[in-house]
Every structure is written in C-alpha cells, then in structure tokens.
MIZA-574623 format. One line per 8 residues: number of its first residue (from 1); their letters; for each residue x negated, y negated, z of N, C-alpha, C. Coordinates in steps of 0.2 Angstrom, whole numbers, plus 5000, padded with zeros to 4 digits. Example, Ala and Ser with C-alpha at 12.3 -4.5 7.8 and 13.67 -1.06 7.14 Angstrom:
BEGIN
1 = as = 4934:5028:5039:4938:5022:5039:4934:5016:5039; 4936:5011:5035:4932:5005:5036:4936:5000:5039
***
This chain:
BEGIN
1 = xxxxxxxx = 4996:5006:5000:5000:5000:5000:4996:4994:5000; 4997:4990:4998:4995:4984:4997:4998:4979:5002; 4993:4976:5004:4995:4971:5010:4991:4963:5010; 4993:4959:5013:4989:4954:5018:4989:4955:5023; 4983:4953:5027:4985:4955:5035:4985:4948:5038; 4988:4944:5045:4986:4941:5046:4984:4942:5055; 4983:4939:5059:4981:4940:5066:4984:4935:5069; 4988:4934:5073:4992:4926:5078:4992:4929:5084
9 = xxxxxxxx = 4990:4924:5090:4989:4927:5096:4998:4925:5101; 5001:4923:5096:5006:4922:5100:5013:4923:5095; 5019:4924:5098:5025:4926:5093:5026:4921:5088; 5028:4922:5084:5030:4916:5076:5035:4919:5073; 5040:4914:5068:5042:4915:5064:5042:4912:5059; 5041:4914:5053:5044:4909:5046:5046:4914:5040; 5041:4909:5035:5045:4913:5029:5036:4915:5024; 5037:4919:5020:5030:4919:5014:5034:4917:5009
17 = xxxxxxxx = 5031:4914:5003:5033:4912:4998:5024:4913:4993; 5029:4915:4989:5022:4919:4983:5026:4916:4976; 5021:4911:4973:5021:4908:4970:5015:4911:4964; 5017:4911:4956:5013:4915:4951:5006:4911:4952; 5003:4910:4949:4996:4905:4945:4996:4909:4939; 4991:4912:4939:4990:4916:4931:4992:4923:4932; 4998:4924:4933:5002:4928:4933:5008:4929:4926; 5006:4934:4921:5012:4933:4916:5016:4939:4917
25 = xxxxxxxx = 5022:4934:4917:5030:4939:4919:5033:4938:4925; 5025:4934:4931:5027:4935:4938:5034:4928:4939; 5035:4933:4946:5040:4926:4946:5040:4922:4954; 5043:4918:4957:5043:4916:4964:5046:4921:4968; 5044:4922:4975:5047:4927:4978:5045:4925:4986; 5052:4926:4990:5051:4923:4996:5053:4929:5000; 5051:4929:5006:5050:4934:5010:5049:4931:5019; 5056:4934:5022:5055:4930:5030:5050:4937:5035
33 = xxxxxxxx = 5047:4933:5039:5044:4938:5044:5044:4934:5049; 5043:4940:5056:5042:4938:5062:5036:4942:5065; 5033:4938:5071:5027:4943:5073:5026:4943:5079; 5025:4946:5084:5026:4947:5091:5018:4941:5097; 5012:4945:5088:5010:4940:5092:5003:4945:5096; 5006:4950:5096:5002:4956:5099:4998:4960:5092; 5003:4962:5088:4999:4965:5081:5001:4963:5076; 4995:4964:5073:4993:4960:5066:5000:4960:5063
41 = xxxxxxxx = 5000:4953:5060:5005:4953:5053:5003:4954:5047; 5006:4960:5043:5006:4963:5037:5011:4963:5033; 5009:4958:5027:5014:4956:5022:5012:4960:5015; 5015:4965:5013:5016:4969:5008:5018:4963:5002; 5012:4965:4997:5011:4964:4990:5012:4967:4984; 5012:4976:4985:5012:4979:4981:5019:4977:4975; 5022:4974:4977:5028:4973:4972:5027:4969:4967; 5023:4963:4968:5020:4956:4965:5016:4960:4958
49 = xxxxxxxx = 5018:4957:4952:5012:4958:4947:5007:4958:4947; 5002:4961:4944:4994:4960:4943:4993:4952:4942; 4991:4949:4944:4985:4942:4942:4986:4939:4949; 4985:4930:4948:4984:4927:4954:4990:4923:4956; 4989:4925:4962:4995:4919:4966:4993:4913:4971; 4996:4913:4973:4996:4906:4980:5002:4910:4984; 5001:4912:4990:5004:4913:4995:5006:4905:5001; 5011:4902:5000:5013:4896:5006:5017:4903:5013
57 = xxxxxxxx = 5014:4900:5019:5015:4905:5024:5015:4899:5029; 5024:4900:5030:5024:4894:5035:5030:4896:5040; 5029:4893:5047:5029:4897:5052:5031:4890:5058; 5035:4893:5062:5036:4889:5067:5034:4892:5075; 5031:4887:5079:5028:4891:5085:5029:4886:5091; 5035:4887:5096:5036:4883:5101:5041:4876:5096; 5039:4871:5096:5041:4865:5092:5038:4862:5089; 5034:4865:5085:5029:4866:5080:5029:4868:5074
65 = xxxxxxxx = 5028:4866:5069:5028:4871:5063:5024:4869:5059; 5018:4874:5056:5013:4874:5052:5016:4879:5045; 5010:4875:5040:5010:4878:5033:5001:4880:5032; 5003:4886:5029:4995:4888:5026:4995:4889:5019; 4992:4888:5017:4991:4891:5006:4985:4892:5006; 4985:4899:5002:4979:4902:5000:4981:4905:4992; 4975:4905:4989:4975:4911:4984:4974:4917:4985; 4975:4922:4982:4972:4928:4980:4976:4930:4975
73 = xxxxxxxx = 4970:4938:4972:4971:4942:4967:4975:4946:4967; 4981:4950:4964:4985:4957:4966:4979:4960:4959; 4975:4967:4961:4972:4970:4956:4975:4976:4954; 4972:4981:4953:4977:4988:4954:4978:4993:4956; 4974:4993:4962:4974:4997:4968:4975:4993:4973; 4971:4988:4972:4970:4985:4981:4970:4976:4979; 4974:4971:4984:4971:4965:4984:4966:4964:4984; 4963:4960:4977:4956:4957:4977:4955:4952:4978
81 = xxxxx = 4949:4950:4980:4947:4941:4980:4951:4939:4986; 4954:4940:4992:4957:4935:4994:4954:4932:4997; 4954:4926:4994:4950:4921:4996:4952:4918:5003; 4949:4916:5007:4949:4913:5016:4955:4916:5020; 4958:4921:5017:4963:4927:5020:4961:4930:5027
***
C-alpha cells in the first residue's frame, strides 16, 4: 500500500486535499482524517495516478488551525521523491 506518513504529538483533525501538477488524467481529491496524536497518521495514495501532486494537509488543533503543502511523486510501487514529508 501506498502511503504518507505523518507524526503529531497531540489529537487533530482536518482534511487532505491532493491536487494533480503533472499528473495526466489525475483529478482533485479530498480526504478527512483524524489522529489521536499517539500513532502516526497514514494517508493512503495508492488510488491517486502515477505523476506529481501537491498534497494541502490542514488541520485544526485546540483554536488553531494550520495548513502544510508539499509535493511528492506517486511511482509504481511506492511513493517517490517526497520531498520534506
């Protein structure tokens, strides 16, 4: 399976959105998660087409709310390249 992992030392909730770059065919896809806070957060990829995306991963924590964006590669085994993930 194909994943992101993330690590947060306390509970959260938000949303993932995965946005194409040079993805031909891909399309935007949004995805809610929650995380205890305890174990890693794992965002399943395998559905996303081959090429590159931008992942936005935004989340609220107490009266807070943060946004991260990153790229990475979906390959054809395994996420490649993910850069600062």
């Amino acid at each position: 399976m194909q994943q992101l992992t993330f690590n947060f030392d306390h509970p959260i909730s938000g949303r993932a959105l995965f946005l194409p770059v040079a993805c031909p065919g891909g399309s935007a896809s949004c995805r809610r998660f929650s995380c205890d806070g305890i174990h890693p957060l794992l965002i399943p990829v395998d559905y996303l087409k081959h090429g590159e995306w931008q992942l936005e991963l935004g989340w609220t924590s107490g009266n807070s709310s943060y946004c991260l964006r990153r790229h990475f590669t979906v390959g054809t085994d395994e996420v490649l390249d993910s850069k600062n993930l």
